[in-house]
C-alpha positions in Angstrom: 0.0 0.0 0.0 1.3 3.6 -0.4 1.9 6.2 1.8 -1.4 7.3 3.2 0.5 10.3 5.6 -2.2 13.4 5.6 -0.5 16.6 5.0 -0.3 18.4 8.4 -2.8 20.8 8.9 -1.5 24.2 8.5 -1.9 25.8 11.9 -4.0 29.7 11.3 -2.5 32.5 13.4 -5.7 33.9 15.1 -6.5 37.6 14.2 -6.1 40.1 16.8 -9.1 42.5 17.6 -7.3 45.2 15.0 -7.4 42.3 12.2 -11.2 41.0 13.3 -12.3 44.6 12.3 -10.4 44.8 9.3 -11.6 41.2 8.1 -15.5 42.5 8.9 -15.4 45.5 7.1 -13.6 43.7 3.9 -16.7 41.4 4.0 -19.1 43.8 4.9 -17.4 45.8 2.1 -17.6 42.8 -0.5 -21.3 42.3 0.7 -22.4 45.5 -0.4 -20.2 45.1 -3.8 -22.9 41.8 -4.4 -20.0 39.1 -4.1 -21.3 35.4 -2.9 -20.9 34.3 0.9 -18.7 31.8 -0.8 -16.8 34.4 -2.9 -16.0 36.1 -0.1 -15.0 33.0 2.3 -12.5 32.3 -0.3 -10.5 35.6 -0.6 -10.7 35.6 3.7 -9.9 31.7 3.4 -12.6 30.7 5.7 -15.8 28.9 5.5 -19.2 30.4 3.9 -20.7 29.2 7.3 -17.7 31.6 9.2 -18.6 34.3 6.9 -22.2 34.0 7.2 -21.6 33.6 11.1 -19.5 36.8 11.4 -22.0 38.9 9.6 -25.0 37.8 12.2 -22.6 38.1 14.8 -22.1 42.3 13.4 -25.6 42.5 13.1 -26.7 41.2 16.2 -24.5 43.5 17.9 -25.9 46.8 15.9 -29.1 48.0 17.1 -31.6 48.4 14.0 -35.2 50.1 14.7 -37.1 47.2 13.4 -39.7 49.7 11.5 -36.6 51.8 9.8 -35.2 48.0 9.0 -38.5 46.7 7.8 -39.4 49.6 5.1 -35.6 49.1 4.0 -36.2 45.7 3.3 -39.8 46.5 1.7 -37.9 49.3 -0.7 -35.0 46.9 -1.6 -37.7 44.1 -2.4 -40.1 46.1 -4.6 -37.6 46.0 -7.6 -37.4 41.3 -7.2 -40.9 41.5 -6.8 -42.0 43.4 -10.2 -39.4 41.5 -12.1 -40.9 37.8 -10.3 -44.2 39.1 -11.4 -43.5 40.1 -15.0 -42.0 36.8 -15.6 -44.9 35.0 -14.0 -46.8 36.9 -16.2 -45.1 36.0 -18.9 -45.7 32.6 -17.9 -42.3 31.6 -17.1 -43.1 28.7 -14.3 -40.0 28.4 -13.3 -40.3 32.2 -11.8 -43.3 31.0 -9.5 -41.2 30.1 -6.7 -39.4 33.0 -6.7 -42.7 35.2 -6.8 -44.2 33.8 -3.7 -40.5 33.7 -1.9 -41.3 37.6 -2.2 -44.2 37.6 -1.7 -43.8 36.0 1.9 -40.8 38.1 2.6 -43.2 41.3 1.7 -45.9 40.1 3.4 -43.5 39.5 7.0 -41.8 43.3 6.2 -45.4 44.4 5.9 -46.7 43.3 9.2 -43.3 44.9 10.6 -43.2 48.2 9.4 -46.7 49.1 10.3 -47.0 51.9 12.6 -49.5 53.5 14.7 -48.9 56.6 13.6 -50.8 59.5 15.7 -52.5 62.4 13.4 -52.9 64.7 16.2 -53.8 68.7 16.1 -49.6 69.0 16.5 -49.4 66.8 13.1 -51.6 68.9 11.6 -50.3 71.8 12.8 -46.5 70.8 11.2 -48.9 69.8 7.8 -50.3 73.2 7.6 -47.0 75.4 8.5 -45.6 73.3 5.6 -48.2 73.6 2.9 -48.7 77.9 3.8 -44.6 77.8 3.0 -44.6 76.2 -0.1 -48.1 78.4 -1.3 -45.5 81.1 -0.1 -42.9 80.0 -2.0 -45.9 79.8 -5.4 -46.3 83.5 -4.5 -50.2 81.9 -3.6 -52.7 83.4 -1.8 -52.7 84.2 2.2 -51.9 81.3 4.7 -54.5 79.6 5.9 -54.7 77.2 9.5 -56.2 74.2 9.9 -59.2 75.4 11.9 -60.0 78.5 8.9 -61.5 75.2 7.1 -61.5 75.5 3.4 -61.1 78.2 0.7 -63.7 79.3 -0.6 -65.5 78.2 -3.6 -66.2 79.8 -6.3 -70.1 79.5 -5.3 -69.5 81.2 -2.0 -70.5 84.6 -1.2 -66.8 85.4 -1.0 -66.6 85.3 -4.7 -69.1 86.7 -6.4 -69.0 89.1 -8.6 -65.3 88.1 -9.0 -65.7 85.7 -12.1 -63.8 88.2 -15.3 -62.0 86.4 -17.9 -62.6 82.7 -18.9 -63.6 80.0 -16.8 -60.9 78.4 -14.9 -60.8 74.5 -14.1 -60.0 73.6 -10.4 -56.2 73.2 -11.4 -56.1 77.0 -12.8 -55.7 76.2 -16.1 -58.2 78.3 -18.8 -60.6 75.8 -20.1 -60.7 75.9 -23.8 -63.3 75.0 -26.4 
């Protein structure tokens, strides 16, 4: 029989804590470039499973505001879910697992990034300083607030008598015949 000795093992020097940072932001780096787990885990000559460990390990660590995190995640999974559905549609089957991966993943972001936002005389205080800026800004007329109520129409006692030149559509464009 032959010689059946296994190489020795090559012993790894363990990283200090200045070479641990390093190595995380050079994945974290590649990550965001689109490279593989085991792209990566070759050009750091570790495992995928290391790789894919140190990056929970990061994230764990990080605090994320799950609402923030979860209308990220919706954003970045609108684009994989219109091209799913247009090849569903298209009636590529092979596509139909893909569609309802995303679809789960959308429907679990969903549920996540729902909020109970309060609309509160404050919020529509803020709503209404920012709208009278902007009419400011459109030379418009005078600001309003939000307890004036409405403008008035052009059926309101306010402005009659007022109606010289054409008629104008809601938008303030002439309307033409």
């Amino acid at each position: 029989m032959g010689d059946e000795r296994a190489a020795p093992a090559r012993k790894r020097r363990r990283l200090d804590a200045r070479g641990t940072v390093l190595r995380r932001g050079r994945i974290f780096a590649r990550l965001r470039e689109g490279y593989a787990y085991d792209e990566i885990a070759r050009e750091e000559q570790v495992t995928p499973e290391r790789v894919r460990q140190i990056v929970r390990e990061a994230l764990a660590r990080r605090f994320v505001d799950e609402t923030d995190h979860a209308k990220l995640q919706l954003a970045r999974l609108a684009q994989a879910m219109q091209i799913a559905s247009m090849a569903v549609a298209d009636g590529d089957v092979r596509a139909i697992p893909a569609f309802l991966k995303v679809l789960d993943r959308l429907d679990r972001y969903q549920r996540a990034a729902k909020v109970n936002e309060v609309y509160d005389d404050e919020a529509r205080k803020r709503l209404m300083d920012k709208i009278n800026r902007v009419a400011a800004n459109l030379g418009l007329d005078e600001p309003r607030t939000a307890i004036e109520g409405p403008a008035p129409g052009p059926d309101s006692p306010a402005m009659a008598g007022q109606a010289d030149g054409p008629e104008k559509m809601p938008w303030g464009v002439g309307a033409s015949l």
